[in-house]
C-alpha positions, 0 to 999 in steps of 0.5 A: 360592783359596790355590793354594799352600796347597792344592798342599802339603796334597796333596804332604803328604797324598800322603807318607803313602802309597797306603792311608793317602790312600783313607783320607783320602778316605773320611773327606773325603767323610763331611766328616772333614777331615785336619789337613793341609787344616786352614787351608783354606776348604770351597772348598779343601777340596773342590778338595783332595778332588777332585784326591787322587781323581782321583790316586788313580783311576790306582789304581782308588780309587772 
């Protein structure tokens, strides 16, 4: 896993703000990915996914 690339996507994706990340976690769960985690293998792609909700469940964020 390109550990690096991965951690970007989400400091990218984290920028945006609260409410434009739930939304990209919605989408992500439907299989819609972001431009940000575009380069990413599925592998990637999940770990991102999995660690944008464990961030956002500090923000109660099913």
């Amino acid at each position: 896993m390109n550990q690096k690339e991965a951690d970007h996507a989400i400091e990218t994706i984290c920028q945006k703000g609260c409410l434009d990340v739930s939304r990209i976690i919605d989408w992500m769960k439907q299989g819609e990915w972001p431009p940000e985690v575009s380069a990413l293998n599925n592998e990637e792609r999940r770990w991102v996914l999995a660690e944008l909700q464990a961030i956002m469940a500090v923000y109660d964020h099913p």
